[in-house]
C-alpha positions in Angstrom: 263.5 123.6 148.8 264.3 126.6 150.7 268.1 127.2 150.5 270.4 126.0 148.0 274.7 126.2 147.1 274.9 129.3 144.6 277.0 126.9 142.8 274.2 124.3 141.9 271.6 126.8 141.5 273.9 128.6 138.8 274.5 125.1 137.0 270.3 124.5 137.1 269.4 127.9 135.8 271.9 127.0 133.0 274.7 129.4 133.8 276.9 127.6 133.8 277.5 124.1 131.5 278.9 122.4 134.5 279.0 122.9 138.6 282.9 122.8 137.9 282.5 125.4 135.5 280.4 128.0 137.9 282.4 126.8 141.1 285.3 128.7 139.1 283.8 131.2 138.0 282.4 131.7 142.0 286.1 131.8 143.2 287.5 133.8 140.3 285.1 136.9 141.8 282.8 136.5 138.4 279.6 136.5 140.7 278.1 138.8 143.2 275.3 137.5 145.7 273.4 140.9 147.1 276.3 143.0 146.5 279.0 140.4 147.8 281.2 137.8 146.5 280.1 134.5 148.0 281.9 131.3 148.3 280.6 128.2 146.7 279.2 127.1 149.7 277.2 129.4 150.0 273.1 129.1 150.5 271.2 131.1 147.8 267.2 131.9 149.1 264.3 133.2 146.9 265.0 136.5 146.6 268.4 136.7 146.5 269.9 139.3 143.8 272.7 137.9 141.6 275.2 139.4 139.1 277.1 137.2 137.1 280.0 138.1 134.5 280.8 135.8 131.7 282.9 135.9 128.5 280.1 137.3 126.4 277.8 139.4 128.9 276.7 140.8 132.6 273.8 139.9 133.2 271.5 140.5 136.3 269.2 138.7 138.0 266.5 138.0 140.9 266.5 134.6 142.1 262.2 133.5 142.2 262.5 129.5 142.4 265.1 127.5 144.1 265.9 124.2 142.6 268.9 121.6 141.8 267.4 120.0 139.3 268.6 121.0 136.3 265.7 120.8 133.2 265.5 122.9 129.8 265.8 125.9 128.7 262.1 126.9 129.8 262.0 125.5 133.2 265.4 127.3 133.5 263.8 130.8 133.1 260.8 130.8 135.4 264.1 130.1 138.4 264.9 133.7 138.0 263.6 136.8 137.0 266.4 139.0 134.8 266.6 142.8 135.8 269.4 143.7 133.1 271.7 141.9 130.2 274.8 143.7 128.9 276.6 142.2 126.1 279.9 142.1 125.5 280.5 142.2 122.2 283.6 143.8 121.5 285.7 145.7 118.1 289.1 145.1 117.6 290.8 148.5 118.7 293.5 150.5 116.5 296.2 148.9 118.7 295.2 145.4 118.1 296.1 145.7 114.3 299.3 146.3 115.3 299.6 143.2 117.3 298.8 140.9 114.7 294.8 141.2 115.2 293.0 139.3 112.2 288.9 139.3 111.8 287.2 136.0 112.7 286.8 134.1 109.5 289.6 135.6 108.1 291.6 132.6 108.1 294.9 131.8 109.1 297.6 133.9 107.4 300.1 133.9 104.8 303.8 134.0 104.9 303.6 137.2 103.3 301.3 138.4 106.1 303.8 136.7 108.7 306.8 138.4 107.7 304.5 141.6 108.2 303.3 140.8 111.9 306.9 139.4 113.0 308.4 142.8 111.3 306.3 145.5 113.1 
């Protein structure tokens, strides 16, 4: 295979849990191809630079192997070749405490701390 829709090569190098999932993220502007916003449509070559934006990080990557078939997580990595990673791992700010911010795990609050959030 030579060329290849960005969307299905993003769903068989395990972006992306579904084409539906990384044909959104391709319209909402979350991936660049060679500096560009592409549309679905598309054709991805060996190559081809990619940056991709999710929730949890940026990563960057050089496409090496074209393919739609989508296999595990080991045949996944030899489609591309990642130049950088970037996490996103984010601490609450000052500001979000006073919007009713609570730690993951914390679990849900009490009346008391209710009447505190709604009274701020």
């Amino acid at each position: 295979m030579d060329k290849l829709r960005v969307d299905k090569w993003l769903w068989a190098a395990r972006f992306f849990k579904t084409r539906g999932v990384a044909l959104e993220a391709i319209k909402g502007g979350k991936i660049e191809l060679n500096g560009s916003k592409p549309k679905p449509s598309k054709t991805l070559c060996a190559g081809d630079k990619l940056k991709i934006t999710q929730v949890h990080r940026q990563v960057e990557v050089t496409v090496l192997i074209v393919s739609d078939k989508r296999g595990g997580a080991e045949q996944a990595l030899s489609l591309y070749q990642l130049n950088s990673e970037v996490l996103n791992q984010r601490k609450p700010t000052a500001d979000m405490a006073l919007i009713g911010y609570r730690e993951r795990g914390a679990g849900r609050p009490t009346k008391r701390d209710r009447r505190k959030i709604d009274g701020i």
